[in-house]
N, C-alpha and C positions, 0 to 999 in steps of 0.2 A: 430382410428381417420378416417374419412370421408374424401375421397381424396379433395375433395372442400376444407374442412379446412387446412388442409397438404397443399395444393398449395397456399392458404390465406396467411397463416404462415411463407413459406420461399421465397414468388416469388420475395421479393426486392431484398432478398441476390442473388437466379440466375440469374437474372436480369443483377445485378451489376457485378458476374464472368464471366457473357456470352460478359459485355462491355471489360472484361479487356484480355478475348481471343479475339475476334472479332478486336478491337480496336488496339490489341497489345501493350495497357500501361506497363507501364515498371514498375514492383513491385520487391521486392526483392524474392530470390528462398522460403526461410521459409514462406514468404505471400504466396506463390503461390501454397506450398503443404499443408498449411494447410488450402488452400480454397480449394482445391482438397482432404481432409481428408473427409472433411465437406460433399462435392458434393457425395463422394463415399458412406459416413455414408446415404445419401440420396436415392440413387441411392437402397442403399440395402434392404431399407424401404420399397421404391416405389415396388422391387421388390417381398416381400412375402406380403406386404398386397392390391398392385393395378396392380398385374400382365397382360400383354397383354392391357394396360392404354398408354394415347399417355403422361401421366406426365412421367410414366418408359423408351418413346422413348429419350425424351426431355432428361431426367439425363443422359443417359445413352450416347448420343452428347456430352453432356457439360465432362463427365469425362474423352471421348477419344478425346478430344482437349487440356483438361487439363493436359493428360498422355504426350502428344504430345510436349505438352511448356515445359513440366519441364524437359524433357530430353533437350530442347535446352538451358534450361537455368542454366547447374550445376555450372556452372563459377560463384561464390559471385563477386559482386563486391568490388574496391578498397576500397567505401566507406562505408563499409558495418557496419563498429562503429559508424560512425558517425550515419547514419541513425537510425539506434535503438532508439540511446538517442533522435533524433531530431524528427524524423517521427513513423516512427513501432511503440514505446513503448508508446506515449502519445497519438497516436489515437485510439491503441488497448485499452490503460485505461480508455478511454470516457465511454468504455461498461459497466465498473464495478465502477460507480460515485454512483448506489445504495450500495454496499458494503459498501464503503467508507464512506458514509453518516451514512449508521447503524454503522459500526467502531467507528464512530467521537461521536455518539449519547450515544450509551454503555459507553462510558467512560467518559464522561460528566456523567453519569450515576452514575458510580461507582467512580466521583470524589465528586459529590456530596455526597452521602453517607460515603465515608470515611472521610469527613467536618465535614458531621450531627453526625456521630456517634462519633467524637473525640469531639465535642462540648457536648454530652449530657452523657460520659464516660469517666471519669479524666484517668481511666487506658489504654483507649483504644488506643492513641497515642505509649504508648509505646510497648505494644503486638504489635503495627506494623513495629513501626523504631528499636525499640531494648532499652533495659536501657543503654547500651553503647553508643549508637547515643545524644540520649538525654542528657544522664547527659555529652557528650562532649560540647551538643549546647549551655545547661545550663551554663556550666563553660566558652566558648565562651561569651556570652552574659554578663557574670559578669566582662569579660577583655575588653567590649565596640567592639567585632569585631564579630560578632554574625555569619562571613560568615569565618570564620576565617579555616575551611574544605576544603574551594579550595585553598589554600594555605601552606598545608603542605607536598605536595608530589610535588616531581621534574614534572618540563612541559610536557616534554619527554613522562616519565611515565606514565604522569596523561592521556595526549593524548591517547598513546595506548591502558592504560588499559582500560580507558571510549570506545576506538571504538570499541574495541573487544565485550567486556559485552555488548553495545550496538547490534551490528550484531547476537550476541547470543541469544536478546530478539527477534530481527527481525524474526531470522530462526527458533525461537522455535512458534512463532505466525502463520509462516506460515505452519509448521509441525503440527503441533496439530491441524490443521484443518481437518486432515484425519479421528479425533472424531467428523464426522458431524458438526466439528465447533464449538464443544461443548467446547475441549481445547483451542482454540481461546479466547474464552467467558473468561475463566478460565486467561486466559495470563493477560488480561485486566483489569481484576477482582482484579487479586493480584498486578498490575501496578498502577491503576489509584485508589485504594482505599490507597495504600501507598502515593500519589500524594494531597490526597486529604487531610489526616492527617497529612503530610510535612506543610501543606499552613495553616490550620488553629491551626498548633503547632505554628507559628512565629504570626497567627493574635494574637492569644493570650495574645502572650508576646507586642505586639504592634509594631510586628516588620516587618508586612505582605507586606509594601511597599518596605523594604531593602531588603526583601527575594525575593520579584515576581522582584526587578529590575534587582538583582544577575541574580537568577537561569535561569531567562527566556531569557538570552544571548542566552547560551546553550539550555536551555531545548526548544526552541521553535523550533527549527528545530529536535532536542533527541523525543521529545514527539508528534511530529508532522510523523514523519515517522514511530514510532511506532504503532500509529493507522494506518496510508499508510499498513505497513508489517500487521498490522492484518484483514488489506481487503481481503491479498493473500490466508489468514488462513480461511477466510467465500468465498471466490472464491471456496477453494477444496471442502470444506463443502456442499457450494450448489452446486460443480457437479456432491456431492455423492448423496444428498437428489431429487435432482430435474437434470436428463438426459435429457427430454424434448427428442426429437427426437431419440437419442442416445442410443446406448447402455449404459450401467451402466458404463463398461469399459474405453468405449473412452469418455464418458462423463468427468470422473475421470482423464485418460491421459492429457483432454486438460487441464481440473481443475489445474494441478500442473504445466503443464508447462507454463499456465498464470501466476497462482501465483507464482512459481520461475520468473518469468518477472520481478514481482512488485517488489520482495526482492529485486533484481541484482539493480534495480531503487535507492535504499535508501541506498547503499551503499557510495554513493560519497556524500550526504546530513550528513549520520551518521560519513563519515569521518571529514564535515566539524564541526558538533556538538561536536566531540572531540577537534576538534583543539580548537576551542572556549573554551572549559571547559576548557582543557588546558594550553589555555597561555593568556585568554582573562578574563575570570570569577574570578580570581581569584585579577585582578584590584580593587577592591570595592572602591578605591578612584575615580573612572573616573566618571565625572559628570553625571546626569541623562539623558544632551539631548545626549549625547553618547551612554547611556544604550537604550535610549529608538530608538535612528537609527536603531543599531543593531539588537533590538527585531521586530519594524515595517519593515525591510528590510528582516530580514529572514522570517518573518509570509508571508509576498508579495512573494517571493524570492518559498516557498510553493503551495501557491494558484495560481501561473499562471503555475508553470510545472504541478500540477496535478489538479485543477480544469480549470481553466482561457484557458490554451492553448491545452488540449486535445478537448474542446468543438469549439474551431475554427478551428482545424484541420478536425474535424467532419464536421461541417458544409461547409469548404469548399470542402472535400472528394464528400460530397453528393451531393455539387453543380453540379460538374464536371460529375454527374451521373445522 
């Protein structure tokens, strides 16, 4: 790369590090060395391919003032939970709102196809849910309580066993992204193609408004961090495929410790999707403008921690800059 371009490329980012030594803003220690990761992966660049360059003087500044802060600054502060959930974790997600978008896309993707193909394959529904599922729902449906499945296991139970199996999809979405993202692809695939033959097994039967009023209690915050945790899995992916400045390496280190970020995120969302299943879903007497609070308040409840509020954090970030 062409030092012109190389300086093109990252001068808002030194920019913005040179304001927050200079300035002495107050970041937390983890922001601080992983802008200094950043600045040294630079710094190493500048120096085998633009050696004796006044860009290799200028890094080479920024990372001994950077070396300089972070030793003063080993002390975490008191509020250092809080901040994550409020600040750190939703501005750093602004970066990865393309991920998330392909995530969301894919599996609309593969929900439509597991629709089409159960509408146009009498067997195909059940190669996906199982003959046991079905012929439970079957026999449901002939006792008039068609959702009559969240209802047969204690609250308790039901809660933990759904968050655990839940967390397990998360970490295996964001694990399998080490396959260039391919197992990601693969997580989603066999998710949202099971999702899609669930909804049009009940349109079927004529039952597609009882089923989406139920399930989407639960499922709207269950299925909604599901694709969140398989952004973390195309996060690793692309920073095997594409290091950009980076070694392959540290491209790959940040790769996982963003997306462990994202998982750690949807933990207390997949906690609240169980409780829901739990002890809330399993109501199918509670009116519709009930169901439908619930489903519109967790969809919203979504979209402003991870789209809505990392894009204001951003924009105010960069005002300040």
């Amino acid at each position: 790369m062409r030092e012109a371009a190389f300086v093109k490329q990252n001068k808002d980012k030194w920019l913005k590090f040179e304001s927050v030594l200079v300035n002495n803003t107050q970041i937390t220690p983890d922001e601080l060395s992983n802008l200094y990761i950043e600045i040294t992966d630079h710094l190493s660049y500048a120096q085998t391919f633009y050696p004796n360059s006044q860009t290799l003087s200028y890094l080479n500044s920024l990372a001994s003032q950077a070396h300089q802060k972070i030793y003063k600054t080993k002390k975490e502060k008191k509020n250092r939970f809080y901040s994550f959930w409020v600040k750190e974790f939703p501005l750093e997600f602004y970066t990865y709102q393309k991920q998330l978008l392909i995530a969301f896309l894919i599996s609309a993707l593969f929900t439509a196809i597991g629709a089409y193909s159960s509408a146009t394959d009498g067997a195909f529904v059940r190669s996906i849910l199982g003959d046991g599922y079905v012929n439970m729902t079957l026999e449901n449906i002939a006792n008039n309580d068609p959702m009559a499945v969240y209802k047969k296991m204690g609250e308790t139970n039901m809660f933990l066993g759904i968050t655990i199996n839940n967390i397990r999809v998360a970490l295996n979405c964001f694990i399998l992204g080490i396959m260039f993202g391919i197992g990601t692809l693969y997580m989603l695939m066999s998710n949202f193609i099971m999702l899609g033959s669930f909804q049009y097994f009940f349109y079927d039967k004529g039952l597609l408004w009882e089923s989406a009023r139920t399930i989407w209690i639960h499922g709207t915050i269950e299925i909604s961090v599901i694709i969140i945790a398989a952004s973390a899995g195309l996060v690793v992916g692309n920073s095997i495929l594409f290091p950009k400045t980076y070694t392959r390496l540290t491209s790959f280190i940040r790769g996982i410790k963003a997306g462990l970020k994202i998982v750690i995120s949807t933990i207390p969302f997949f906690i609240i999707a169980g409780f829901l299943e739990g002890f809330v879903t399993r109501h199918t007497e509670m009116p519709d403008w009930l169901a439908i609070l619930i489903i519109v308040s967790s969809l919203a409840l979504i979209l402003f921690y991870y789209v809505i509020y990392p894009r204001k954090l951003y924009n105010t970030s960069r005002n300040e800059y």
